[in-house]
N, C-alpha and C positions, 0 to 999 in steps of 0.2 A: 200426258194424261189420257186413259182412255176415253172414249164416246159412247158412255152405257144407253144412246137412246133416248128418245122424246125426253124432255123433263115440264114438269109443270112451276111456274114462278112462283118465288117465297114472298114472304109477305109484304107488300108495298111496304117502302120507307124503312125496311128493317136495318137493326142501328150493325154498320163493318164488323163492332167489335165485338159481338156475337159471336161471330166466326173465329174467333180468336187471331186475330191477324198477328203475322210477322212481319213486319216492316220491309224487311231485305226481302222476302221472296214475292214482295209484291210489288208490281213494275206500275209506269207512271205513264201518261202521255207525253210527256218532258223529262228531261232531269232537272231535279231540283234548281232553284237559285244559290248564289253563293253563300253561303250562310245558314242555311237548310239543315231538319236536323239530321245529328247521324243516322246512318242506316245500315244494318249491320244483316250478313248475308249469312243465313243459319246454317245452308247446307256444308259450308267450307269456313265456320268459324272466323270469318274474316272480317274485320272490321273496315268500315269505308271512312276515309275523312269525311269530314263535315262540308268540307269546299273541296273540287278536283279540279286542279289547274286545267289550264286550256290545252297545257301542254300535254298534258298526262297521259293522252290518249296516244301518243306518238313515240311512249319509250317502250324498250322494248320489254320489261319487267310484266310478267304476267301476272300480278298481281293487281298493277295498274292497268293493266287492259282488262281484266276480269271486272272492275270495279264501272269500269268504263261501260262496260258489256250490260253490264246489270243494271246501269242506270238511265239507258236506253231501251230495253225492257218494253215492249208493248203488249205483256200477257200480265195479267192478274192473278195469282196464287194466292188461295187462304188454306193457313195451316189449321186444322181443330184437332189439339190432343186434351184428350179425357183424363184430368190427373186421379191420381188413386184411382184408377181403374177397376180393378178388383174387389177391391173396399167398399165401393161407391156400388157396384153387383150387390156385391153382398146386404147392403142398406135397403137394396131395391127390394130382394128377395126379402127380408124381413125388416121392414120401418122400422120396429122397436129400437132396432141398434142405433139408429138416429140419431147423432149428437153424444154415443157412446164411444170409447175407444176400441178400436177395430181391429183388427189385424188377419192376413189372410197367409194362410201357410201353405209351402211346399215343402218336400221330405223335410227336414227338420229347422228349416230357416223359415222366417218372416218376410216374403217378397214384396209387401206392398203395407200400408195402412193408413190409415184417413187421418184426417186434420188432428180431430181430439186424440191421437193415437201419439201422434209425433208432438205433441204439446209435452210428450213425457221423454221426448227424446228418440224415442223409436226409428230407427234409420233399417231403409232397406239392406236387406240380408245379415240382421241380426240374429241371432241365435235365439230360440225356446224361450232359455235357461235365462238369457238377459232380457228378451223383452218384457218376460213374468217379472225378473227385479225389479225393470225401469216403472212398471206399468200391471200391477198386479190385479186389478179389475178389467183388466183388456179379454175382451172375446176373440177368440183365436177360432177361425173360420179355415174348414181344407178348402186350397185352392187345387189341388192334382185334377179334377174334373172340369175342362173346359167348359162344357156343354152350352150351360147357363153366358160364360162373358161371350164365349161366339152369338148366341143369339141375342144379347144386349150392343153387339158391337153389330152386326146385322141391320137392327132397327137404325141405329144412328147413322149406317150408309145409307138406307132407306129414303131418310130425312132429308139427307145432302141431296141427296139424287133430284129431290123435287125445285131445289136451287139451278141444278146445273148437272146434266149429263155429263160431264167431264170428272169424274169420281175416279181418285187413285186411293187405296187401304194400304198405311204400313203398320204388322202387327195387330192388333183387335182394337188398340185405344187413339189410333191417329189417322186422318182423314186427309186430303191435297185436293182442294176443288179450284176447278179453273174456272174466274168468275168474271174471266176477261170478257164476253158476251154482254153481258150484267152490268159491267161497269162501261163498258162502251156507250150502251144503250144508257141507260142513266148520264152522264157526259154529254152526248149527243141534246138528252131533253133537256139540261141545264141550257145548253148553250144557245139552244134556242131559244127558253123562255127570257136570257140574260138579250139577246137581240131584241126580242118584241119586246122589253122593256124599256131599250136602248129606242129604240121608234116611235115608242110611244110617248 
């Protein structure tokens, strides 16, 4: 991830899953105990057992050393992807749609739409012609003009940025902050106040 530069800290005590955490890309001080839960590695679809033999680390199966890799891990990744991305623009730009069924278009397919949209069945890259049958009170939004989701995806790098200089952007709607500084620091103050606890 890059180093965009100073950041200023988020808000004490703010709760992981805000961030929208992924489990797998986020690495641990330890590896888990045996019995721990799964943890599942987003970027290569791979799922981790629940327990990794002692052995595992010593075959030569890259799938078991990758696992091994990963749960050894001393950086912190949070993923944030912005679902209905486009949709969720378009509510911004006008409230009223709020709680309406959405839909945002490009040349003649439906790329994206919000919750109340898909309530009617509406699946990305449906046609016009079908999502007017599935959903015939749905507002059909052009999406061919980025302009607006670039400056909405902007602000939201903005925000991270104040977490953590370490900001990588895929696409307009998904974010990678490295929050391993963050969590070190938090870690570190736990373990102390668990000491002066222990002493006292």
């Amino acid at each position: 991830l890059r180093d965009h530069g100073s950041r200023s800290r988020g808000p004490a005590g703010a709760s992981d899953a805000s961030t929208g955490w992924r489990q797998g890309m986020a690495g641990t001080r330890e590896p888990p105990a045996t019995g721990a839960s799964a943890w599942r590695n987003i970027l290569t679809s791979q799922m981790i057992p629940d327990a990794v033999p002692e052995d595992a680390c010593n075959t030569s199966s890259a799938a078991a050393s990758s696992s091994c890799e990963l749960l050894r891990s001393r950086r912190c990744i949070a993923a944030v992807d912005m679902d209905c991305f486009y949709a969720q623009c378009e509510e911004l730009r006008n409230p009223e749609l709020r709680g309406k069924p959405v839909g945002v278009q490009q040349k003649m397919l439906v790329i994206t739409s919000n919750y109340a949209a898909r309530a009617f069945g509406i699946q990305k890259g449906d046609s016009l012609r079908v999502v007017k049958e599935k959903c015939p009170q749905i507002t059909i939004c052009n999406g061919e003009d980025l302009s607006f989701y670039t400056e909405v995806s902007q602000r939201a790098f903005d925000i991270a940025l104040r977490w953590t200089s370490r900001v990588e952007k895929l696409g307009l709607d998904e974010l990678f902050l490295d929050l391993t500084e963050l969590v070190d620091e938090r870690l570190a103050t736990e373990d102390t106040a668990s000491d002066c606890a222990v002493r006292g």
